[in-house]
Structure formats: C-alpha cells, structure tokens
C-alpha positions, 0 to 999 in steps of 0.5 A, a space after each residue: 767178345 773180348 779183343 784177340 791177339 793174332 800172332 803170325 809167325 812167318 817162320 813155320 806160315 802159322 797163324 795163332 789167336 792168344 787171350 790179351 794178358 792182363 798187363 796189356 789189358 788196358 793199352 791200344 795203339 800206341 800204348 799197346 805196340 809199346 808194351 809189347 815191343 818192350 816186352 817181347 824184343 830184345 832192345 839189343 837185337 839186330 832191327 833186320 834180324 830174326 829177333 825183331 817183330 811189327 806189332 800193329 795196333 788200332 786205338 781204343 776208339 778207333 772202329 767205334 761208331 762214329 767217333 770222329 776222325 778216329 781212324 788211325 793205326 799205330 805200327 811198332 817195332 825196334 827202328 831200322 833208322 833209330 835202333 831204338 823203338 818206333 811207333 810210326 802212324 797212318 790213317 787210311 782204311 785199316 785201323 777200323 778194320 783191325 778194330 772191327 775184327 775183334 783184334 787187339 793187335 798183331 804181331 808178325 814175327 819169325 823170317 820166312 824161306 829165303 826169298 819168299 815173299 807172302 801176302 796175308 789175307 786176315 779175315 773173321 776166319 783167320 789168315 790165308 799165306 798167299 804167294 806174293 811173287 807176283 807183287 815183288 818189284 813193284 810199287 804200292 799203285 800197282 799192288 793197291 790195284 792189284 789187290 783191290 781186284 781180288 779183294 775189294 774194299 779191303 784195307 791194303 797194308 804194304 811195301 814199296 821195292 825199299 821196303 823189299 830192299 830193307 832199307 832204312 827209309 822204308 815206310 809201310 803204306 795203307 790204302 785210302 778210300 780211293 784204293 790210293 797209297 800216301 797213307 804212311 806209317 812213314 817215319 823210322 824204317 817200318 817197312 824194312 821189318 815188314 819186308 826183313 818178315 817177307 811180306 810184301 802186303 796185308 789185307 784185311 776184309 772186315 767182312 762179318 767181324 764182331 765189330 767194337 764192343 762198347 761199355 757204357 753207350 751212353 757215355 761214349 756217345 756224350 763224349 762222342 757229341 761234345 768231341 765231335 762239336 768242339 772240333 766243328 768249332 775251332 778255326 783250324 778243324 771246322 768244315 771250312 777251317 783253315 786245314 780242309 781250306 789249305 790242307 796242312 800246307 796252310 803252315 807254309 807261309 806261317 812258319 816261313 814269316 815266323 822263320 822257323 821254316 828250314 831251307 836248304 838243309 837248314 841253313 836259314 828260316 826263310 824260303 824267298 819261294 815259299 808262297 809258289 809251294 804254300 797251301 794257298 798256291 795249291 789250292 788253287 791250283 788245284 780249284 783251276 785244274 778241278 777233275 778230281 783234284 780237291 782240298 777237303 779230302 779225308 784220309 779215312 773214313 769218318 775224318 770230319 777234318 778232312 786235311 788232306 787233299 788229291 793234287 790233279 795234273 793239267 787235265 784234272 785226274 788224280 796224280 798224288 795224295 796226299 801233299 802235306 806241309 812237312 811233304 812240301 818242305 823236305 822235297 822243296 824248301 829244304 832242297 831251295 826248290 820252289 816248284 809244286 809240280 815237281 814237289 807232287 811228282 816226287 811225292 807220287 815217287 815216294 808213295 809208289 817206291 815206299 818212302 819216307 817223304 820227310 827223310 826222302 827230302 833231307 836226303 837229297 838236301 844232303 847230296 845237294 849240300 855234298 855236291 852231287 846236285 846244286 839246291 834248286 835243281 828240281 830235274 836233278 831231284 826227281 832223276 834220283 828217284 830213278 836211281 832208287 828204283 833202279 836199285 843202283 849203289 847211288 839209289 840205296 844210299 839216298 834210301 838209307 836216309 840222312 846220316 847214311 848220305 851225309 856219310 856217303 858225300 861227306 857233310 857234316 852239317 847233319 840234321 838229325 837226332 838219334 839218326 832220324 831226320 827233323 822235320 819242317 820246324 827249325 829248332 833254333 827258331 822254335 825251341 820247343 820243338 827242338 826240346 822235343 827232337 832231342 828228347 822224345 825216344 822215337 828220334 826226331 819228330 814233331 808229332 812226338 810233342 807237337 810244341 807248335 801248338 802254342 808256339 806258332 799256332 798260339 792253341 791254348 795260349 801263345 808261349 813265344 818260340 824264340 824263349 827257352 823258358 819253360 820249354 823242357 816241361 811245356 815239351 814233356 806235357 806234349 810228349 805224354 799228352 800225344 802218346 795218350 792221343 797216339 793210343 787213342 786211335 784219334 787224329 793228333 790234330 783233334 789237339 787243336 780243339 781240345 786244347 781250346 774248348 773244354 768240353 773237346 777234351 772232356 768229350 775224348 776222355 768220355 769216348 775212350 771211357 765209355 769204349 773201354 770201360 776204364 775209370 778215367 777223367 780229364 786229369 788222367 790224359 797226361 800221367 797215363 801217356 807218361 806211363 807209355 813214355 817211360 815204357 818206351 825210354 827204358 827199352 832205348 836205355 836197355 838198347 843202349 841210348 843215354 843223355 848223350 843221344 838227347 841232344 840237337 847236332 852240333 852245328 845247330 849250337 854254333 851256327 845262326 840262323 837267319 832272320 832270327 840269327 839265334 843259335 840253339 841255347 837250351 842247355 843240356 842240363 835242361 834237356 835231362 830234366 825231361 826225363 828225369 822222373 823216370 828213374 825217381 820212385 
C-alpha cells in the first residue's frame, strides 16, 4: 500500500489522508519535510503566525526491518530562531512508528480556538482531538508518564511549558524506550510552531499498521548486512567503540587538546577543567554509581551504536539522558563551569522545560559575559532555570536564545550565525566547521556538514584544521552528503564508517534502493542531498537571506583565539563559492 499524507488541520479539528504527489514522491525525512516546506509556506510568513506549519517525516529506511540505527525523524518548518527553514532531528520512538503506519509525513497546520490546547492521538484508524489541558504547565517527564498510562508503548512527541510559551529556544521532544524525554528535534525553535499549532502532544500507537513495504528484498538485505558489518568495524561505532564506551562526550578531551573546544562564550580553545566534564569522568561515574546508570545506551530501537547514556544520581536511579558532548559543553565549558553534577541537573531542566541544551547553555555564557553571573557560577546557572519555569521577564529572555540575551544584557561578543548559536566547535580552530556554521541554510549547526570527520577525528583521511584550504568544498560535500543522510532515517554517525569502509557506503545505498525501489548508486549520495540543499537555499532567499547572512560574527575575525591564537581567515569570497552552483544552469 503506497505511504499517505496525513494533513491535520487544527483550525476546523480535521483530519484528512492525501495520495503522496508525484513531486514528493521520491523525498522522505528530510528531503521530504523540505520539499514541502518549500512548497506550501510562505518564506516571508510570520514562524508564529497562521501561515506556517510542522511537517514531520521518518527516512526512506526508517521502520524497515532491521536496518541499523535507522531510527530518526526529520521535524521541518519555517524557524522561530532562524526565520529561515529548519529541519531539526531526533531519535526516539516515533520515527519507526510514523513509518510503520504507512505515512509518509504529516503536516500539522492551521491555529486552534484561543487557549486551547489539543493531544493528537494517530492510530491505523486515524486521529483522535483529545483535550490536553490537563497537560498545560507541565514538563515532558509528567506528560511522558501521563500518556504512557493511557497509552502504553506509544511514541510520545511533545513540548515542554516553552514550547507553550512560544519561545524561540523551544524544541520538540520524543520519548525513548524507557518512556524518558532527552530525544530532541532540539535546535531552531520547533517547539514553538507546535505550540503557536495548540498542541502540547502527539501520540502515535502503531498498533495493526501496514508496516514498510519493501521493493527489492534482496537487495535491501545485502545492503542492510554490509551496513550493518561496516559499523561493527569502525573504531568509533563498534560494540565496545570509543562512543558506546565514553558516549559522544568521548569529544571532550580531543577537541579540548586540539583547542577548538570554546570556553567561556568562545573566548579561548582550552577548559583547564575539562577532564572533570570529559566522557571518561562520566563514565565512571557512572559504573561506580550503577543502579540503572549506563554508557551503551540506545536512543532508539534497533540502535547498534548505542551513544547514549543514562546519568544515575548518588544512589543508582536514573536522573537525566541523555548527556551529549555538545550538552556538557554549552552548560559547562562555555559557561567556565566544570562540575558533571550540575551539568546533569540542568540538563534534566532542559528535557523536562523544553530546551535546546545547546542554545540554553550559550544563553547563559551570554548573561554570565553580560554580567548577570560570573563564569563558573554553576548555583547561579541552575537557579536561571527556575526563572524559565516560573515564566518571570528574566526567564523569557534566556529561553528566547542567544541574540535575544545578548541584546537584553548588552554584549557584543555574539556567537551565532543566522541568529542561531554555534555548537561545541571553534571555527577559528577548525575552519571547516566554521565554513559550515556560515553557509548551511539552517543556522549554525555542526550536524549540517559534520567537517570534523577528517579535521579532528581524521574519517576518511586527516585535512588539518587549522588550514583554509580547500574547506569551501570539503564543507559542501558534507553538507549534501548529511542532507542525503538526514533523509535517509539513519543515525549521522553511521558517517564514520561509511566514509572508511566501502562496503558501508555501498551497503546504505543498496538499503535505501532496495526500500524505495529507486535507481540509485554510490555515486548518487552526494548530487541528490545537493538537490535538497538547494530546495532549502531558495526558500531562505525568497525569505530574504543573502551573502550577507553567511558569514561568521565579527569579533571571531579580529579576535585570537588561544592556544592556536588564529582569528577566522576564510574569506567571504571563498564562503560564496559554497553556493554558487545554485543559481548556475
């Protein structure tokens, strides 16, 4: 049975299920959250108003039987944070369950009555409109619990009270296997347009769905086998690699001896403190404490990676997952704060309030550099959470983001690009990365056109990264070959080993071709993903973005930074070349 449009429209509390156009046809995830947030939102609408919708899509693989780690879902929209498009991308429960009811994607559009607030309960028999006021004010861990009692197993999607208060740092959560928020489509202020949609949660029960239809089985399970080897090889993703052992964290010492780990709002590469945050001071923490703490965890079903990891308090249960690398950073180094205790605690903050961790973090390295608090403060930091859910003036500032607190406290020093935070990587150090902040259409973000591949990790041979050369097109073929992979439904860091073992990245061609039916081959990863990129870069031009926003802030070109004391060099001739081709033909 061919895949189904659900489009759900919160005005009039309708449900309605469309045939897929032909010119859709061929995207999923990714590809496909673009396509039609090209095609049916107005690049000049307000990211609040009427006029914009979430469209949430699995990948092409994604509820296929057993394709390793393949189980992530693509959120799209016009950015709350950005006002340009946005794909932002979880793992969790819900992008196989999407996937094995047959649906393509859905769109959610239209507003509802004032101050209502809805539940959407998607089953094989359609969509309930459920009352969600009982679930207003409060944070994912009581909303996952409380839907899991009435619906059990179910993939929760939800937001946190910013998302409810339409913030710009407002991310959507999904549940994990443990009925646990901390898997978020995070970055870009999706939860927002959830919220400004009036609902609070989507459940999804796969229960009797048709399942994913498979075109060519045999292929599809040659692919899946040499995928599936190529990733119990590779040094990073192997059972007992380096991310199930340390989890992503495992980046903490690396990037801090390379210098590219930004500390105190980017104002050096080095934290003296990070071996107390680092992967291996977690994890044994973590093996000391036991109970249900643990490195190797799996952030959704049929993850063979298995990065995540569950943080236990002092006597053994679960407090927060998961900590990630870029998490430790913005709530720790960035804010000169070196204590893995209170980075756990705020990150429980963040999952259970609805935030980016990220651009929750780099807001508070903002206030701390604007005087509010001094670096290092880490009682100070976790208090500012209280003011986030207490919806003081204060509160709403931080949870606006970065360039909303920089204005409020007056600093200058604003690292962002297309009003985005960057992440845990210092551009200066790592040109690469930095070509990709600038450039990409979704703001700064590393998962864009993950350059530290070869620049730190050395995947598919070392480039330095303190070298401008070549780091326009090295940034490109990332860019396109992560929007091929974003639409794939498979984990970014399935990157590692398909970039270093051949039969990896053949495997994951033949998957998608066997699941899809498509004619497609290795050589086709890389100008198909250019296709979506250039989707996406026209609706930010028709939104009113130019050259001009594809550039790295100011200070960053006339500031050093230690130890490397290099200042960003790439020119901005060089930064339009990643882009040009767009308008060639």
């Amino acid at each position: 049975m061919p895949k189904k449009i659900l489009r759900i429209d919160m005005t009039d509390l309708k449900a309605t299920y469309e045939d897929v156009p032909e010119k859709w046809a061929r995207w999923a995830g990714r590809g496909l959250t673009s396509a039609i947030v090209c095609d049916e939102i107005d690049p000049a609408c307000h990211p609040l108003g009427p006029n914009n919708k979430l469209v949430i899509s699995s990948g092409w693989v994604t509820g296929s039987p057993g394709a390793p780690s393949s189980g992530r879902t693509s959120f799209g929209s016009k950015s709350p944070l950005t006002g340009g498009i946005k794909e932002s991308n979880s793992g969790g429960l819900s992008g196989q369950k999407i996937a094995r009811l047959g649906l393509a994607a859905i769109i959610i559009e239209g507003t509802p009555e004032k101050d209502k607030w809805h539940t959407l309960v998607i089953t094989k028999d359609g969509v309930a409109f459920e009352d969600a006021s009982d679930l207003v004010g409060k944070g994912m861990y009581a909303v996952d619990e409380a839907l899991w009692k009435k619906y059990p197993k179910t993939a929760v999607i939800g937001i946190g009270p910013v998302g409810e208060m339409k913030l710009s740092n407002a991310g959507i959560s999904v549940n994990d296997t443990e009925n646990k928020p901390g898997r978020y489509a995070g970055r870009g202020g999706l939860g927002a347009v959830m919220g400004a949609r009036g609902v609070k949660a989507i459940v999804i029960d796969d229960t009797g769905g048709p399942g994913v239809e498979i075109a060519n089985m045999d292929l599809y399970k040659q692919g899946r086998r040499s995928l599936t080897e190529a990733i119990q090889e590779h040094a990073l993703t192997k059972k007992d690699g380096a991310l199930a052992t340390y989890g992503t964290a495992v980046l903490v010492n690396i990037l801090n001896e390379a210098g590219g780990f930004p500390t105190r709002n980017f104002s050096s590469g080095n934290f003296e403190g990070a071996g107390k945050i680092s992967g291996e001071a977690m994890a044994e923490i973590v093996a000391k404490r036991g109970g249900e703490g643990t490195m190797g965890h799996a952030c959704h079903p049929g993850c063979i990676i298995k990065c995540s990891n569950v943080y236990p308090d002092e006597s053994g249960k679960a407090l927060v997952s998961a900590i990630e690398y870029e998490t430790i950073w913005a709530l720790g180094a960035n804010c000169g704060i070196d204590d893995i205790e209170y980075i756990a605690h705020a990150t429980r903050e963040c999952n259970d309030l609805g935030l980016d961790t990220i651009e929750a973090g780099n807001a508070i390295a903002i206030a701390m550099e604007g005087g509010l608090l001094e670096f290092g403060d880490s009682e100070g930091a976790l208090k500012l959470f209280d003011d986030i859910r207490k919806r003081t003036p204060l509160g709403r500032i931080l949870a606006q983001g970065v360039e909303a607190t920089a204005k409020a406290f007056g600093v200058h020093r604003v690292p962002t690009v297309k009003g985005q935070s960057m992440p845990a990587y210092a551009p200066r150090a790592i040109k690469g990365i930095g070509v990709t902040y600038a450039t990409t259409p979704m703001g700064a973000d590393h998962t864009s056109g993950y350059t530290i591949a070869p620049e730190i990790a050395g995947v598919s041979g070392k480039v330095d990264p303190l070298s401008d050369e070549g780091k326009a097109d090295l940034s490109l073929t990332f860019q396109a070959a992560t929007a091929f992979l974003d639409s794939s439904g498979y984990c970014l860091f399935i990157a590692f080993p398909i970039m270093d073992i051949k039969k990896g990245w053949t495997g994951m061609v033949e998957t998608i071709a066997g699941v899809t039916g498509m004619d497609i081959g290795d050589d086709d990863v890389v100008p198909i993903g250019k296709e979506i990129l250039k989707m996406e870069r026209l609706f930010n031009e028709r939104a009113g973005f130019t050259s001009a926003d594809d550039r790295l802030p100011e200070f960053m070109l006339n500031e050093k930074l230690p130890p490397h004391n290099n200042v960003w060099t790439i020119s901005n001739q060089e930064l339009d070349k990643v882009y040009e081709w767009v308008h060639e033909n």
